[in-house]
Every structure is written in structure tokens, then in C-alpha cells.
Wavefront OBJ file of the C-alpha trace (Angstrom):
o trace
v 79.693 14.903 -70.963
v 77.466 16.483 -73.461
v 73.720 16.608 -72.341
v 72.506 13.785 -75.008
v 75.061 11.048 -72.788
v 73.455 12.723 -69.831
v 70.260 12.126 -70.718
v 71.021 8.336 -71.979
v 72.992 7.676 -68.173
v 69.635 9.044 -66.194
v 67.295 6.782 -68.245
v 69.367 4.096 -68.220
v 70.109 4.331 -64.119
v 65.842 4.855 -63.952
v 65.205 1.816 -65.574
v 67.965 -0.465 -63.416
v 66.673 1.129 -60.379
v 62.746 0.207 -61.259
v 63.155 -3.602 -60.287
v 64.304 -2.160 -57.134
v 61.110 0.242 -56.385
v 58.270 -2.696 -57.757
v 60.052 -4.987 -54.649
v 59.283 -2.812 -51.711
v 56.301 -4.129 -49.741
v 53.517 -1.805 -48.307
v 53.406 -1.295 -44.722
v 50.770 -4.164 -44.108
v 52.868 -6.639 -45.524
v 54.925 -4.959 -42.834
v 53.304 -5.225 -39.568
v 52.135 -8.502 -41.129
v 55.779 -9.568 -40.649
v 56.037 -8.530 -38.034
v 53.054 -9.986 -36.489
v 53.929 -13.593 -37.909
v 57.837 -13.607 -36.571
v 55.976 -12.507 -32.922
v 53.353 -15.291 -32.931
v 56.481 -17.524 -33.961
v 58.452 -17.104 -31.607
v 55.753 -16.749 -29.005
v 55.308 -20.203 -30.463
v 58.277 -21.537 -29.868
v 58.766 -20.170 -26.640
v 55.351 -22.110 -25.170
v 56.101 -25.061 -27.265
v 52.709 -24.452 -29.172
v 51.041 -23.487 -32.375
v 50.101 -19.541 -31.946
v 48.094 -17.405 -35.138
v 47.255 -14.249 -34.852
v 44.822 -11.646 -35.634
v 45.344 -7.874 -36.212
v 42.971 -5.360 -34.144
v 40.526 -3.656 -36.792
v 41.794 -0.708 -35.493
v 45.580 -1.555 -36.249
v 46.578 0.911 -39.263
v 46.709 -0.911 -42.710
v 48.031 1.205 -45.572
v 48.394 0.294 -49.182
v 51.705 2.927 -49.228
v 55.189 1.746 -50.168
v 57.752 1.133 -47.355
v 60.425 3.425 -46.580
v 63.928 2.028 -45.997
v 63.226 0.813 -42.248
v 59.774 0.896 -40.851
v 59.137 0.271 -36.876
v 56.308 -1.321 -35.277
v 55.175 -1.271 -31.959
v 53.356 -4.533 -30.765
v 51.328 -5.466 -27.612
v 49.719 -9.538 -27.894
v 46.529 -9.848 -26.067
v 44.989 -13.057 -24.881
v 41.633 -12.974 -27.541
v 39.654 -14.416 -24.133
v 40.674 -11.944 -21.436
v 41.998 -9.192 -23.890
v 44.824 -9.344 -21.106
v 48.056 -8.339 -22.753
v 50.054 -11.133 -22.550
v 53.383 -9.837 -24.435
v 54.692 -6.701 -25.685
v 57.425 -6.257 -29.107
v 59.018 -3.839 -30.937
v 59.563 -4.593 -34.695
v 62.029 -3.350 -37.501
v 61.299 -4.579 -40.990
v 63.197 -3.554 -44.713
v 61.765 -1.898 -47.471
v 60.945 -5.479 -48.423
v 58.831 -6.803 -45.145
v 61.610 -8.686 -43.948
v 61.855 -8.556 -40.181
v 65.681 -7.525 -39.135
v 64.764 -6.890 -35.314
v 62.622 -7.779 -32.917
v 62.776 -7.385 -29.207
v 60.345 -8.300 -26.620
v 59.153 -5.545 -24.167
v 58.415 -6.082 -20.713
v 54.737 -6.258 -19.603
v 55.044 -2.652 -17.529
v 56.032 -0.886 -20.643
v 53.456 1.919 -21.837
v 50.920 0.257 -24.218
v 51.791 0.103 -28.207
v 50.189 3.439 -28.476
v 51.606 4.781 -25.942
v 55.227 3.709 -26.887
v 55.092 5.038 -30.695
v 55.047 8.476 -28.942
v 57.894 7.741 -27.355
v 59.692 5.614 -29.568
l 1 2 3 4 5 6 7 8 9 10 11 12 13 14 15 16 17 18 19 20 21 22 23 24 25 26 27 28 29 30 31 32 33 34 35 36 37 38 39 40 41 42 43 44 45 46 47 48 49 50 51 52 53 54 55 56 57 58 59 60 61 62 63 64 65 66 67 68 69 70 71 72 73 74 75 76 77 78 79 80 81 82 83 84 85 86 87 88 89 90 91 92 93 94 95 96 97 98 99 100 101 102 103 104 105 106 107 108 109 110 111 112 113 114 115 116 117
């Protein structure tokens, strides 16, 4: 292949692949995700109506998701600040939860457990 066809190929695979790059969420719209699908099933599981709120100092970042992101989750009762569940999270590059598992109450706290992880 001569370089001009070279050159044509890259540009042409650069601008298929830039759909592909605008669609990846940030990491808010992450643990955001993450955060909804754990009041949900919480939810479900006490056969009532959960929301949620995310600690101040929970991380929020603007940057673009990498292919799998992980988040570690503890639920506290917003009375007692007692934890009352614990979750770890996998979302896509596009905020779309693909695991979630509960953790058991004696786990390590969230902060504790991304050291680990």
C-alpha cells in the first residue's frame, strides 16, 4: 500500500471510531449507575421506594471512562449513618451497570476495600 491509501485508511478508521469515543460516559455518570441499580434493588428487596444521595466526599470526575470501571459501595441509613448495605459495582465505558454484588456487612468499609480490591 503506498503511503497516500495509508493515510486515507487511518482517517477514515479515526472518523468511524469517533461516534464510539463521544458515547463513553464520565465516571460520575458511573458511580451514578451504580448508585441507582443499588437503591433499586435495595428497593425491591424491602418492597419500598429507596433514592439516594452521594457523600460530598464521594469522588466525582468529569474524565472519560475506561473500558470497565469498579466501584466500591457502602449504603448508610441518612438517620443513624449506620451502614446498612455494602456493593461492589462494574459499569462499561458507557455507565451501564454489568455487575453488581452485595457485600456482607463485616466487610472492610468502601475505602477500605478499594485497597484491596
Amino acid at each position: 500500500m503506498n503511503h497516500n491509501k495509508v493515510f486515507t485508511f487511518t482517517c477514515a478508521l479515526a472518523i468511524a471510531m469517533a461516534p464510539l469515543a463521544s458515547e463513553a460516559a464520565t465516571r460520575t455518570d458511573g458511580l451514578n449507575a451504580c448508585a441507582d441499580a443499588l437503591v433499586n434493588k435495595l428497593s425491591v428487596d424491602n418492597g419500598a421506594p429507596l433514592s439516594f444521595q452521594l457523600d460530598a466526599g464521594s469522588e466525582n470526575s468529569n474524565a472519560q471512562m475506561s473500558k470497565r470501571e469498579h466501584y466500591h459501595l457502602d449504603v448508610r441509613d441518612p438517620n443513624t449513618h449506620e451502614v446498612v448495605a455494602r456493593a461492589q459495582c462494574v459499569v462499561d465505558r458507557q455507565a451501564r451497570v454489568r455487575q453488581l454484588v452485595s457485600v456482607p456487612l463485616s466487610a472492610d468499609d468502601a475505602a477500605e476495600r478499594v485497597l484491596s480490591f
